[in-house]
C-alpha positions in Angstrom: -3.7 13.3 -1.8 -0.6 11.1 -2.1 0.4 11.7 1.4 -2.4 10.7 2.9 -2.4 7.4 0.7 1.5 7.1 1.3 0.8 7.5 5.1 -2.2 4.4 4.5 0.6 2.5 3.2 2.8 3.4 6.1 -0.2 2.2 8.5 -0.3 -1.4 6.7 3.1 -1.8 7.1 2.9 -1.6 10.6 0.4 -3.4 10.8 2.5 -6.4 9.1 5.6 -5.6 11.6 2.8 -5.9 14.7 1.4 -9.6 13.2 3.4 -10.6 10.5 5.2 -13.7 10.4 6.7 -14.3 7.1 10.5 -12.5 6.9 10.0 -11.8 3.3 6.9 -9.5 4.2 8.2 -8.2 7.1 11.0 -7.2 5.0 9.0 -5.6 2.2 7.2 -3.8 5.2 9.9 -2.3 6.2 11.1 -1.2 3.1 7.6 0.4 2.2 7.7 2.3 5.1 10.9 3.7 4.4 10.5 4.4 1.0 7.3 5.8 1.7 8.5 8.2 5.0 10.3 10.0 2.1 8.5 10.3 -0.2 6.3 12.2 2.0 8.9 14.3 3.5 9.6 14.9 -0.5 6.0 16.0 -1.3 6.0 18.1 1.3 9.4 19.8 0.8 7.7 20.1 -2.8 4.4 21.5 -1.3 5.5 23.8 0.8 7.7 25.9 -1.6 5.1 25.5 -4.5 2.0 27.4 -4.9 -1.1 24.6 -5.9 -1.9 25.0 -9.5 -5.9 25.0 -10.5 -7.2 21.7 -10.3 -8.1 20.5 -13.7 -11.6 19.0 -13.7 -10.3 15.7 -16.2 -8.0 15.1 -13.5 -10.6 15.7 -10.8 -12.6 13.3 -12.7 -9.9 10.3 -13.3 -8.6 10.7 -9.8 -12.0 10.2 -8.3 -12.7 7.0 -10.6 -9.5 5.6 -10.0 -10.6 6.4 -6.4 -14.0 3.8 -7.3 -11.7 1.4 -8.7 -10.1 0.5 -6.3 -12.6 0.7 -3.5 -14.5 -1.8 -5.8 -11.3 -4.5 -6.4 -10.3 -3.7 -2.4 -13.9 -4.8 -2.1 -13.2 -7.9 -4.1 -10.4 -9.1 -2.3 -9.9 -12.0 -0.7 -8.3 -12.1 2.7 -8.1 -14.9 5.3 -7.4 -13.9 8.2 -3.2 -14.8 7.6 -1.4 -11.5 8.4 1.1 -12.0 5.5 -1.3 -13.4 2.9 -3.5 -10.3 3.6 -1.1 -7.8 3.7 0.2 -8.9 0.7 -3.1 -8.9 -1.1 -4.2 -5.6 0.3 -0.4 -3.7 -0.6 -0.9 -4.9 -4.5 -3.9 -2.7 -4.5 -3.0 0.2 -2.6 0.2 -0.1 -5.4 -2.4 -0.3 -8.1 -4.1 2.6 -7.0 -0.6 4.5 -7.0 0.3 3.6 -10.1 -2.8 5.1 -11.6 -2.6 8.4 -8.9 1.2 8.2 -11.1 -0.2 8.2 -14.2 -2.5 11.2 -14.0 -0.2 13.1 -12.9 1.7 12.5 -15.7 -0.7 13.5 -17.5 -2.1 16.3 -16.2 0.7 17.4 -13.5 2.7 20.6 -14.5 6.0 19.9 -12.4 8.8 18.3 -13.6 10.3 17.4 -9.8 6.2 16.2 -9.5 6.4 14.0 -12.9 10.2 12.6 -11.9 8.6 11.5 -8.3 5.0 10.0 -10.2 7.7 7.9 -12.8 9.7 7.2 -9.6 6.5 5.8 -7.6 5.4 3.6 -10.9 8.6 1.8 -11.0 9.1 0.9 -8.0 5.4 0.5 -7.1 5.4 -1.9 -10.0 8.6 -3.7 -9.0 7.2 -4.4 -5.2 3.7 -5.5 -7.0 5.3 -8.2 -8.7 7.6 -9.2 -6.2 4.6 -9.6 -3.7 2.8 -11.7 -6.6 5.7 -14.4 -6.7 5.3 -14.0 -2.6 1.9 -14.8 -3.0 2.2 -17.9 -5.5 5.0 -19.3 -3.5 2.7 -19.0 -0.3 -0.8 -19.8 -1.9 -1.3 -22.2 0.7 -1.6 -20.1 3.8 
């Protein structure tokens, strides 16, 4: 599941680099992708020499509501059209929705390389959120 949300991250990143014009996004971009290229080569790595444990049907059930969360906030959000300002918007969700991916695994995971990696994504998930918000309130004009 994370890979495939890491690799939608990956996607809006490029996106930014393609259309972006603001150096501070562009930057962040850049940096997401990054970040996120490895972590999927490190959940991989971790798949492929791990044997899937049982899925728990709690986590089953958070995952899929966090899932409904934040379909209905993306829903909510308010882009204009500005590259920059919608990226920015859009990457605080898909962070949020990390964070709380994170969190149940936390939870419920069984892995202690899988629970350093989900404290790992939640502090720097949380970082880039808030950097992005003082983006956004220094740019609230565009």
């Amino acid at each position: 599941m994370m890979r495939m949300h890491h690799q939608g991250a990956i996607d809006m990143a490029n996106k930014e680099l393609q259309s972006g014009d603001d150096a501070q996004m562009r930057e962040m971009a850049q940096k997401i992708i990054k970040d996120q290229k490895a972590e999927i080569q490190e959940l991989t790595t971790f798949l492929n020499g791990h044997v899937p444990h049982l899925n728990v049907p709690e986590f089953v059930t958070e995952q899929m509501k966090n899932m409904e969360r934040s379909g209905r906030v993306t829903d909510l959000q308010i882009i204009n059209g500005d590259t920059d300002h919608d990226f920015a918007m859009l990457m605080i969700q898909h962070h949020q929705n990390a964070i709380g991916n994170a969190k149940l695994e936390l939870i419920y995971g069984h892995e202690s390389a899988m629970q350093t990696m989900a404290k790992n994504i939640i502090e720097k998930q949380d970082q880039e959120i808030s950097e992005i918000q003082t983006w956004l309130l220094a740019n609230k004009n565009r």
